[in-house]
Backbone and ligand atoms as CSV (ligand in chain L), in Angstrom:
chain,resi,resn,atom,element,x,y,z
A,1,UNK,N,N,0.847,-1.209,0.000
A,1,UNK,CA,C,0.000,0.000,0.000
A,1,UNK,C,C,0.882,1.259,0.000
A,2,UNK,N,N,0.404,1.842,-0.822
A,2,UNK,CA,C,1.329,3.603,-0.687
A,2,UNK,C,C,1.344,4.192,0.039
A,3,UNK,N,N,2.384,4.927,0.445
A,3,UNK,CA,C,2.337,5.712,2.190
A,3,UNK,C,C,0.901,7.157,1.760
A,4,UNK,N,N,0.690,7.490,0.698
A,4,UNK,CA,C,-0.063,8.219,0.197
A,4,UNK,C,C,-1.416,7.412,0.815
A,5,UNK,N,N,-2.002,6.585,0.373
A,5,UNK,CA,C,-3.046,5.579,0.411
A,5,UNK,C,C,-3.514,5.148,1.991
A,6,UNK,N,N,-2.545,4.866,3.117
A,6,UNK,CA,C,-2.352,4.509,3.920
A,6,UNK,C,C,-2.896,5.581,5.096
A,7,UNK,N,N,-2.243,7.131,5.024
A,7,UNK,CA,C,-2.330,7.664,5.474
A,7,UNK,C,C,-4.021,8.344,4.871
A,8,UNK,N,N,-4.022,8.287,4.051
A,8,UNK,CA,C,-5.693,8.625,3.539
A,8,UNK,C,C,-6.605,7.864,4.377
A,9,UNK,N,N,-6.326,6.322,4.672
A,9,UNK,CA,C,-7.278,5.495,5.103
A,9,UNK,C,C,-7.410,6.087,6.780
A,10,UNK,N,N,-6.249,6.313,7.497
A,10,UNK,CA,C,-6.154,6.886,8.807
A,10,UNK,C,C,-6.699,7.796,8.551
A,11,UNK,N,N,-6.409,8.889,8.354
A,11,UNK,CA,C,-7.740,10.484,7.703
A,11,UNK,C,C,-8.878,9.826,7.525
A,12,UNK,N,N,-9.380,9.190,7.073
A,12,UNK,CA,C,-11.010,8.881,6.865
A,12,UNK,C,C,-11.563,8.257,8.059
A,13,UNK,N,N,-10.727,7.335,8.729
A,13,UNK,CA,C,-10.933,6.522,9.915
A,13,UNK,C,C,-10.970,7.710,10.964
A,14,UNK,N,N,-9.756,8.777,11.382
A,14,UNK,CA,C,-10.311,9.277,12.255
A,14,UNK,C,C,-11.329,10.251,12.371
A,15,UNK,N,N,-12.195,10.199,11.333
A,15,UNK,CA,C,-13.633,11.182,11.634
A,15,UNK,C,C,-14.836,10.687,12.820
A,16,UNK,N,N,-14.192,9.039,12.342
A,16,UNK,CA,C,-14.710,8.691,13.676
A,16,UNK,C,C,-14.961,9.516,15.167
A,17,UNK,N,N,-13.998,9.497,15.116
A,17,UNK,CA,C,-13.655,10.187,16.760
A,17,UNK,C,C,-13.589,11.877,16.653
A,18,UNK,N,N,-13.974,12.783,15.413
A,18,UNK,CA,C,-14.608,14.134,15.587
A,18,UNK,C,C,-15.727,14.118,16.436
A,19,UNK,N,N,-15.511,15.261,17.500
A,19,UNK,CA,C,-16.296,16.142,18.405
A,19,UNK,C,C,-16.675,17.168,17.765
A,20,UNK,N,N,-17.944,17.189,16.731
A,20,UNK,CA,C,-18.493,18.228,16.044
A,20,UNK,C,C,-20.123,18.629,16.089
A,21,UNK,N,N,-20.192,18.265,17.742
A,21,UNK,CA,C,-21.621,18.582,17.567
A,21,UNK,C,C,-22.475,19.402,17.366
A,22,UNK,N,N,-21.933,21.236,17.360
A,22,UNK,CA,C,-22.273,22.167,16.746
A,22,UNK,C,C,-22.237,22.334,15.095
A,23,UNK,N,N,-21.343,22.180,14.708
A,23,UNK,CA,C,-21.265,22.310,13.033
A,23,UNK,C,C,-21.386,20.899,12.084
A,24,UNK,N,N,-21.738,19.940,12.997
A,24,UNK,CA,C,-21.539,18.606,12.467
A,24,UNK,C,C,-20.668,17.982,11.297
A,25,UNK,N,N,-19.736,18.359,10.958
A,25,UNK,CA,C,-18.745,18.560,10.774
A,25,UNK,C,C,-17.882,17.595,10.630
A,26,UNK,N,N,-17.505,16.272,10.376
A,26,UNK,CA,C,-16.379,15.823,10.873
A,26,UNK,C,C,-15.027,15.589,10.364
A,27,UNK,N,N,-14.001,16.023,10.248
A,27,UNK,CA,C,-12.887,15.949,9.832
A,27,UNK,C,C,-11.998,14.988,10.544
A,28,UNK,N,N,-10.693,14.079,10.006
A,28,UNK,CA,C,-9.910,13.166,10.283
A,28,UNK,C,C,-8.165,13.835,9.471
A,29,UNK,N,N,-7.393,13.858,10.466
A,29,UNK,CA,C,-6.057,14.141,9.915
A,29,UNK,C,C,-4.893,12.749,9.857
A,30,UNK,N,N,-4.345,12.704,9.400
A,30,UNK,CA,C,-3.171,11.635,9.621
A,30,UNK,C,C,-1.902,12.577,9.056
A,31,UNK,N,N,-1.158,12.232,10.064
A,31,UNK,CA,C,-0.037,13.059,9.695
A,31,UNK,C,C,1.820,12.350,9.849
A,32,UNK,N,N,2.063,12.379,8.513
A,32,UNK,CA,C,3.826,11.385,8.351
A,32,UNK,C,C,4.604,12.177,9.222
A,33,UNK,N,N,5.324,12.193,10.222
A,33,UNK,CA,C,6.673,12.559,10.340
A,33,UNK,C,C,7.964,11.857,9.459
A,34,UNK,N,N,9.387,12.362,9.225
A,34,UNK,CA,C,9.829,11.841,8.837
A,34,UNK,C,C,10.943,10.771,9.337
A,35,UNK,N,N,10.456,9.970,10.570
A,35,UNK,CA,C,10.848,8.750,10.635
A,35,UNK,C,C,10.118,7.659,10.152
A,36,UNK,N,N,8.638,8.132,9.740
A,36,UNK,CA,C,7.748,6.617,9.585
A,36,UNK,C,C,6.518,7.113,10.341
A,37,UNK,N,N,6.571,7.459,11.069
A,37,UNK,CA,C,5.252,7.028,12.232
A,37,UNK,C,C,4.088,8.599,12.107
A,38,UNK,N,N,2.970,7.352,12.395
A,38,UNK,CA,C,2.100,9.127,11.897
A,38,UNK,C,C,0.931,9.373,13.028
A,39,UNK,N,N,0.611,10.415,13.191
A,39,UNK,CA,C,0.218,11.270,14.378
A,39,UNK,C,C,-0.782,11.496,13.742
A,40,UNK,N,N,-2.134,10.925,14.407
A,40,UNK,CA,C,-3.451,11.325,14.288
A,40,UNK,C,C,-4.524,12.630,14.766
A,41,UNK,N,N,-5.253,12.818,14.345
A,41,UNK,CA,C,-6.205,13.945,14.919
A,41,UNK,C,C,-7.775,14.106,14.464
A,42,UNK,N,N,-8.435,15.057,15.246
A,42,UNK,CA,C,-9.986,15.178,14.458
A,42,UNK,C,C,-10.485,16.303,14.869
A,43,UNK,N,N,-11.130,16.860,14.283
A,43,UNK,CA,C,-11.355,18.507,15.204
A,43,UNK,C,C,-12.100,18.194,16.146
A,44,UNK,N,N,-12.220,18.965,16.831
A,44,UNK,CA,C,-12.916,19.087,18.401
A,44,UNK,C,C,-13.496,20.423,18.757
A,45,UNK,N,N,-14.822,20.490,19.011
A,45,UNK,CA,C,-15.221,21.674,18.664
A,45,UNK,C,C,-15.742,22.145,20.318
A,46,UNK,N,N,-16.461,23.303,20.635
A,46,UNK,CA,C,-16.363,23.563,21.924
A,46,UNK,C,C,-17.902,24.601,21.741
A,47,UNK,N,N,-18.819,24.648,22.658
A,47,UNK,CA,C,-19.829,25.060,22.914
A,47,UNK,C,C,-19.591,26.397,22.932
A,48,UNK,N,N,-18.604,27.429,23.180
A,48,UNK,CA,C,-18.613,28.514,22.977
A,48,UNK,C,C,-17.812,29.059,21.844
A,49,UNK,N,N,-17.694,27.701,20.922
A,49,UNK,CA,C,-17.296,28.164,19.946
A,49,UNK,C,C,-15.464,28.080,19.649
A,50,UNK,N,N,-15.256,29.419,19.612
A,50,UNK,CA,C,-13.944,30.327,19.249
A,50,UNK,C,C,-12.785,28.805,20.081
A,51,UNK,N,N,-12.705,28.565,20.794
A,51,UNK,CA,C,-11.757,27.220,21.151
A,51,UNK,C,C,-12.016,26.348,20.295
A,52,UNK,N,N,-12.724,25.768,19.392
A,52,UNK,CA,C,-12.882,24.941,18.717
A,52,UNK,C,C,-11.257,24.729,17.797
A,53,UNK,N,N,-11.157,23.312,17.504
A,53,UNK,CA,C,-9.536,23.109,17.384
A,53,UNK,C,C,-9.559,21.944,15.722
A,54,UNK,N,N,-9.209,22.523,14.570
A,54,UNK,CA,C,-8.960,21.654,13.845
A,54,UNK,C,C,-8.359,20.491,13.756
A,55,UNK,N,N,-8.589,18.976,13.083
A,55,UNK,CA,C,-8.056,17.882,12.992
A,55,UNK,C,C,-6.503,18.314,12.772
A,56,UNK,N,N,-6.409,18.991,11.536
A,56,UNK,CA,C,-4.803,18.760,11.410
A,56,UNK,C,C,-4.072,19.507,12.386
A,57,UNK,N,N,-4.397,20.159,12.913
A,57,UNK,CA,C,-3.895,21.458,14.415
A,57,UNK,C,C,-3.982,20.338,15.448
A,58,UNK,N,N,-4.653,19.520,15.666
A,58,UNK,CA,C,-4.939,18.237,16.702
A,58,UNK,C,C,-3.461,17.306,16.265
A,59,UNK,N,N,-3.292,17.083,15.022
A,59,UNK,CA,C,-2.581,15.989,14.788
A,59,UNK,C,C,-1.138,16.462,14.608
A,60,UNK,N,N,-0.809,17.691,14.661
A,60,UNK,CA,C,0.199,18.398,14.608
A,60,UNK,C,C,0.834,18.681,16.229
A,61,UNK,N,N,-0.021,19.266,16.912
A,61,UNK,CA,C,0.376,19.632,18.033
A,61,UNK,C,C,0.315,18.038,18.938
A,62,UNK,N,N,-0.180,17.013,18.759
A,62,UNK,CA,C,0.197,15.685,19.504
A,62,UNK,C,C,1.614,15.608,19.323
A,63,UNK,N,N,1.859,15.392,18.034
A,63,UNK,CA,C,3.425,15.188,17.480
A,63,UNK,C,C,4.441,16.292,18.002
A,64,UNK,N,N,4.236,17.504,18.299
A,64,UNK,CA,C,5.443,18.425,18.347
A,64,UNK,C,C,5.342,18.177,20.065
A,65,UNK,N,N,4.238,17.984,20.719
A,65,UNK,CA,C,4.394,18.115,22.427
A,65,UNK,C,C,5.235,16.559,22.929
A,66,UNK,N,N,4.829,16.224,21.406
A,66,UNK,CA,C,6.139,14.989,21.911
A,66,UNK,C,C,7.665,14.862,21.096
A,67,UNK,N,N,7.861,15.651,20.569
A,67,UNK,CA,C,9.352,16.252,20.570
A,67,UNK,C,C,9.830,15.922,19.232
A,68,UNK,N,N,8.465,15.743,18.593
A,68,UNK,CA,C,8.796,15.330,16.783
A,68,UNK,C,C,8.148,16.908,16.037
A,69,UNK,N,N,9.020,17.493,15.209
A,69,UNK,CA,C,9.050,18.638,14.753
A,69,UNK,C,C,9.253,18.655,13.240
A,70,UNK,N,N,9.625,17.338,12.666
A,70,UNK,CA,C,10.012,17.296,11.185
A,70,UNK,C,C,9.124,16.456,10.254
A,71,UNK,N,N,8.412,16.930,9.615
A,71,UNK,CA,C,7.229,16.354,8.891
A,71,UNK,C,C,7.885,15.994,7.496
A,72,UNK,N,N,6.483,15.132,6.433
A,72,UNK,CA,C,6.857,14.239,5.689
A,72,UNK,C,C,5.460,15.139,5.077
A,73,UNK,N,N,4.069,14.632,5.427
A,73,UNK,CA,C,3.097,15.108,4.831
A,73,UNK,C,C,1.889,14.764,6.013
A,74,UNK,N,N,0.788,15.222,5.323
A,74,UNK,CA,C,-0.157,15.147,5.892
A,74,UNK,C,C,-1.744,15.152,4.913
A,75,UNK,N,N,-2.742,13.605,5.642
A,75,UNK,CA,C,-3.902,13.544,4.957
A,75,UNK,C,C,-5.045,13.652,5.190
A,76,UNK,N,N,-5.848,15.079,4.621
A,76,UNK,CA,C,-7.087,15.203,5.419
A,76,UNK,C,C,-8.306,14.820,4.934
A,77,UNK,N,N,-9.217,14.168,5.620
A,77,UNK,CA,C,-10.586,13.897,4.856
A,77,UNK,C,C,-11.955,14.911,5.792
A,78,UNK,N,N,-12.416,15.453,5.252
A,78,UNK,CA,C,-13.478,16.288,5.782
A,78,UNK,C,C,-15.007,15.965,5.036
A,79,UNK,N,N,-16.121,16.206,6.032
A,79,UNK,CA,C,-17.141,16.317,5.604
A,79,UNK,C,C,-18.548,15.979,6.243
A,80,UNK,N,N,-19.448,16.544,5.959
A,80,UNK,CA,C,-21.084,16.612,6.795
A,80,UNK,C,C,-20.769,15.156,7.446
A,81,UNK,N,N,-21.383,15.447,8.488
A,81,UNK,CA,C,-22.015,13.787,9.353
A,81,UNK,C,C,-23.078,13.016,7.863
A,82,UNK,N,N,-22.448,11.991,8.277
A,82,UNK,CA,C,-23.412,10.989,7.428
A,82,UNK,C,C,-23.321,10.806,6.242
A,83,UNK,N,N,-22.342,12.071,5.688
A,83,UNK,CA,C,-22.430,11.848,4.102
A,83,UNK,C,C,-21.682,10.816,3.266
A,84,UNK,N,N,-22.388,10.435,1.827
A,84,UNK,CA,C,-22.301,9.185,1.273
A,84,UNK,C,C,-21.148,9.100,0.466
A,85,UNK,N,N,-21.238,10.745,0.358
A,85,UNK,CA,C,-19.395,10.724,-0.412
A,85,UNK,C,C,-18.631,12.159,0.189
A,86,UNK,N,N,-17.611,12.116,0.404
A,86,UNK,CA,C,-17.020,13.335,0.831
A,86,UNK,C,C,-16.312,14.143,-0.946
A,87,UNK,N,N,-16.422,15.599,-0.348
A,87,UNK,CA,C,-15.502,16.782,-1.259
A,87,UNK,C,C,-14.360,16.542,-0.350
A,88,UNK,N,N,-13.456,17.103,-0.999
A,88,UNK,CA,C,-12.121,17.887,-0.738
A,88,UNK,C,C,-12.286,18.672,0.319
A,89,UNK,N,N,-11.764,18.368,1.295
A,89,UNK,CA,C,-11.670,19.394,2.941
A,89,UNK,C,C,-10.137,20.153,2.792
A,90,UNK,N,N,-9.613,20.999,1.774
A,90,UNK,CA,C,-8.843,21.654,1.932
A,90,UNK,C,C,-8.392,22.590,3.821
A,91,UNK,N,N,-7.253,22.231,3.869
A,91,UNK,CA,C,-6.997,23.139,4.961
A,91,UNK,C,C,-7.125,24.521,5.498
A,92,UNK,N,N,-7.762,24.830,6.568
A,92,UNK,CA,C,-8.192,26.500,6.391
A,92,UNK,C,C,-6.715,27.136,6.829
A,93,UNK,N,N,-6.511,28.474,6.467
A,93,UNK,CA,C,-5.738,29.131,6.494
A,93,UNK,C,C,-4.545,28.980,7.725
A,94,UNK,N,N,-5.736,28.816,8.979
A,94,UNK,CA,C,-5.013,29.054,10.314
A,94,UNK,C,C,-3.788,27.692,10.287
A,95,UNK,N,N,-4.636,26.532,9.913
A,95,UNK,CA,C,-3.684,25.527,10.086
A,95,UNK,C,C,-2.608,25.801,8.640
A,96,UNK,N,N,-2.983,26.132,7.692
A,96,UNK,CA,C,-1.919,26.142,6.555
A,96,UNK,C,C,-0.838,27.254,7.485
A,97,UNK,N,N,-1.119,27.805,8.353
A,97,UNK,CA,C,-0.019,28.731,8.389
A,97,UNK,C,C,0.871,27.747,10.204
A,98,UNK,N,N,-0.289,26.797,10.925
A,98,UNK,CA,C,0.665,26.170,11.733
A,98,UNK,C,C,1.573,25.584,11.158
A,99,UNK,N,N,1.286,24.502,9.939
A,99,UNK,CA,C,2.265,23.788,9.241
A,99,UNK,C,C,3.421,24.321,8.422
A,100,UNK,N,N,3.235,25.532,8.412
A,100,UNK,CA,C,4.573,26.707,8.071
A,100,UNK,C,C,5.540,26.842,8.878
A,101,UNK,N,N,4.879,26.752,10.010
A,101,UNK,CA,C,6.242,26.671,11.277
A,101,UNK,C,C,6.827,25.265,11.553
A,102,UNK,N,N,6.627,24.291,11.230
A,102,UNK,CA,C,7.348,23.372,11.218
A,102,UNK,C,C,7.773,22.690,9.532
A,103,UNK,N,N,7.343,22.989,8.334
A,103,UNK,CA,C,7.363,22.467,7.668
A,103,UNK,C,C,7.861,23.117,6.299
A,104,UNK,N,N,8.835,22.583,5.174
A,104,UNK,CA,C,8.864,23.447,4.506
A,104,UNK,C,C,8.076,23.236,3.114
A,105,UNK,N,N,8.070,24.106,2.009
A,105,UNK,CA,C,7.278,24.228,0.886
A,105,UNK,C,C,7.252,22.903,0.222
A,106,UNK,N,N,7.790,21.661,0.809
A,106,UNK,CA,C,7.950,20.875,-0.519
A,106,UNK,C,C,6.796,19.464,0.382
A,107,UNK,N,N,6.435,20.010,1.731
A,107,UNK,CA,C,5.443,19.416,2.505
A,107,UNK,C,C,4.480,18.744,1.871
A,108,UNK,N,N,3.857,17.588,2.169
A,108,UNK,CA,C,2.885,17.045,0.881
A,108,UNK,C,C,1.278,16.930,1.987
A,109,UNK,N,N,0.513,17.726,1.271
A,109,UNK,CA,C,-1.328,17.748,2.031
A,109,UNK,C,C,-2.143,16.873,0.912
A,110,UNK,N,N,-2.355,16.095,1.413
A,110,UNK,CA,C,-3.295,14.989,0.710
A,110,UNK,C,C,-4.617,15.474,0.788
A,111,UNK,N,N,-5.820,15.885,-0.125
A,111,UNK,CA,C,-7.092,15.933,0.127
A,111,UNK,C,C,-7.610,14.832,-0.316
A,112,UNK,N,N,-8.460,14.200,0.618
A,112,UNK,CA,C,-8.824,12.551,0.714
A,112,UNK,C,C,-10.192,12.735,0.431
A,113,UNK,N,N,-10.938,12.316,-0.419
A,113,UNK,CA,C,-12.097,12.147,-0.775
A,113,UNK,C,C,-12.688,10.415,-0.473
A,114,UNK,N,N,-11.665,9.459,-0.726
A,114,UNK,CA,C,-11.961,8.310,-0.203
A,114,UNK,C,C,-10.370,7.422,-0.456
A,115,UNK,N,N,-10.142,6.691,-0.171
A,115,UNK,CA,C,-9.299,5.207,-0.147
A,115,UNK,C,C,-8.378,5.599,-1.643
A,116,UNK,N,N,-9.164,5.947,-2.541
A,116,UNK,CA,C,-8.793,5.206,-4.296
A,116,UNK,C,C,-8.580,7.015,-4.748
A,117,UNK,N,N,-9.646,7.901,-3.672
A,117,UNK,CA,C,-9.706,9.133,-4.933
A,117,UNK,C,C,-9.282,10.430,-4.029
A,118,UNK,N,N,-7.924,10.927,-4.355
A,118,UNK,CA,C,-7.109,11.713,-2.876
A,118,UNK,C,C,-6.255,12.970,-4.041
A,119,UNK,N,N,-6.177,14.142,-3.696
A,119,UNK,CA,C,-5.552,15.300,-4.688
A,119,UNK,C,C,-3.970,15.324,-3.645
A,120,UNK,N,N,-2.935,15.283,-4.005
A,120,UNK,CA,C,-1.438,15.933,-3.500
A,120,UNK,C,C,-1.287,16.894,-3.935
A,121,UNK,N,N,-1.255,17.980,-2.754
A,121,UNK,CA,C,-0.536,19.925,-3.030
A,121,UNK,C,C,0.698,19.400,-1.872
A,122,UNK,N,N,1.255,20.318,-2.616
A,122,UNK,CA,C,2.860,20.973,-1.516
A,122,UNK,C,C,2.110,22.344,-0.929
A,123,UNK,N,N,2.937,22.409,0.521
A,123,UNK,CA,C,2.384,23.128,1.197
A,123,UNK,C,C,2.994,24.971,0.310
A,124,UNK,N,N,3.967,24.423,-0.516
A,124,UNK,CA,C,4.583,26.148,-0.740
A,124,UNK,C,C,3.509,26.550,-2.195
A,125,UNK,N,N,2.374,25.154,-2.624
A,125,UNK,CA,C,1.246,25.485,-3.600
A,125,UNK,C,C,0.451,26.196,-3.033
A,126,UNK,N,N,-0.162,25.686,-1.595
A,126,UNK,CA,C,-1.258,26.296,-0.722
A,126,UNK,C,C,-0.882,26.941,0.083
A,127,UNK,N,N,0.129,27.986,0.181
A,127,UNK,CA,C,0.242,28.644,0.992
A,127,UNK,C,C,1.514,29.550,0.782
A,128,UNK,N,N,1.396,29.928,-0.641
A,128,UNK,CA,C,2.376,30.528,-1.204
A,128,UNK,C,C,3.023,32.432,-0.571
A,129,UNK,N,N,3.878,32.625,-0.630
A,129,UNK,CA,C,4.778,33.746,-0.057
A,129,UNK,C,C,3.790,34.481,1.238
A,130,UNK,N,N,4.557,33.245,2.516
A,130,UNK,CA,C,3.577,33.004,3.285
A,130,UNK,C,C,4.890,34.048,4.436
A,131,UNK,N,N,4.089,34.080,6.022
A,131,UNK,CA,C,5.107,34.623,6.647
A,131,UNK,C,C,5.901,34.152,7.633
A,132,UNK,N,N,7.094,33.811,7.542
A,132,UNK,CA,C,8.087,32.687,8.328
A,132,UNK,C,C,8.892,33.439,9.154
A,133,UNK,N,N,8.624,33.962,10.169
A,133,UNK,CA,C,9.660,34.941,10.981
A,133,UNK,C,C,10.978,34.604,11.290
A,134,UNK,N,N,11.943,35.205,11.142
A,134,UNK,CA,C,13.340,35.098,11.077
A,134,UNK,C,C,13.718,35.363,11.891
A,135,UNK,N,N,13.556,35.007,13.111
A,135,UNK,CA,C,14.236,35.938,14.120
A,135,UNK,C,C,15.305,35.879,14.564
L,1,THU,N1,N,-12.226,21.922,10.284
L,1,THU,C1,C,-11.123,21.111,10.376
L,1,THU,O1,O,-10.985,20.325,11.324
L,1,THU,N2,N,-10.187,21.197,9.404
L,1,THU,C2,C,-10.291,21.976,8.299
L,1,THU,O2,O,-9.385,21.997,7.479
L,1,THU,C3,C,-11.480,22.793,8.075
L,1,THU,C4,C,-12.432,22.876,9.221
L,1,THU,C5,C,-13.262,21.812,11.317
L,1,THU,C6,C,-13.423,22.999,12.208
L,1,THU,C7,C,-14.854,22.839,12.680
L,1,THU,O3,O,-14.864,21.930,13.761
L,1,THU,C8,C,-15.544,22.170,11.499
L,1,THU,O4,O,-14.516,21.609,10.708
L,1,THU,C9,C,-16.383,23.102,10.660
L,1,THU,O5,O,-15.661,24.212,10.288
């Protein structure tokens, strides 16, 4: 199985476990570091809202609080509760710009529609002359 393919199936699997009971909503992240091993997530949403926390922001920040900082790619599947086929859950801005701080332009975001049917962008496609502080 392709590490492409693989990590799609984890993205679809963890919508399972989205907490989206306001926007119903559920999104699933899987995310490569580059030793092999991949760090899951799902958004989690919060009754007053504004805390509400994206899958790939979930599956990102597991991995860095445990001392892995160097990514490979990442595969997201998004979409309504219940539905029979998912669109493309492109990443919203906030997280395209977490994965800037650890990751560079040649980063690979899988949009997972199912198992067989998945789009690959580099993160420097979606998130072009972005802002990386130099300090
Ligand atoms: N959401 C994600 O988890 N990832 C995205 O890339 C887009 C949006 C979540 C946030 C919220 O819980 C729900 O989807 C609807 O916006």
């Amino acid at each position: 199985m392709t590490e492409e393919k693989t990590l799609s199936r984890e993205a679809l699997k963890m919508r399972e476990f989205s907490y989206s009971p306001y926007s119903h909503f559920r999104v699933g992240a899987a995310l490569l570091d580059k030793q092999g091993n991949i760090y899951t997530g799902c958004n989690i949403e919060n009754s007053s809202y504004s805390p509400s926390n994206c899958a790939e922001r979930t599956a990102f920040f597991k991995a860095v609080s445990e001392g892995i900082r160097e990514f490979e790619a990442i595969a997201i599947a998004g979409g309504p509760e219940g539905a029979q086929e998912l669109n493309y859950c492109p990443p919203c801005g906030v997280c395209r710009q977490v994965m800037r701080e650890f990751c560079e332009d040649d980063f690979k975001i899988i949009l997972v529609k199912s198992e067989e049917e998945y789009k690959v962008f580099t993160l420097g496609e979606l998130l072009p002359q972005s802002f990386w502080a130099d300090f």
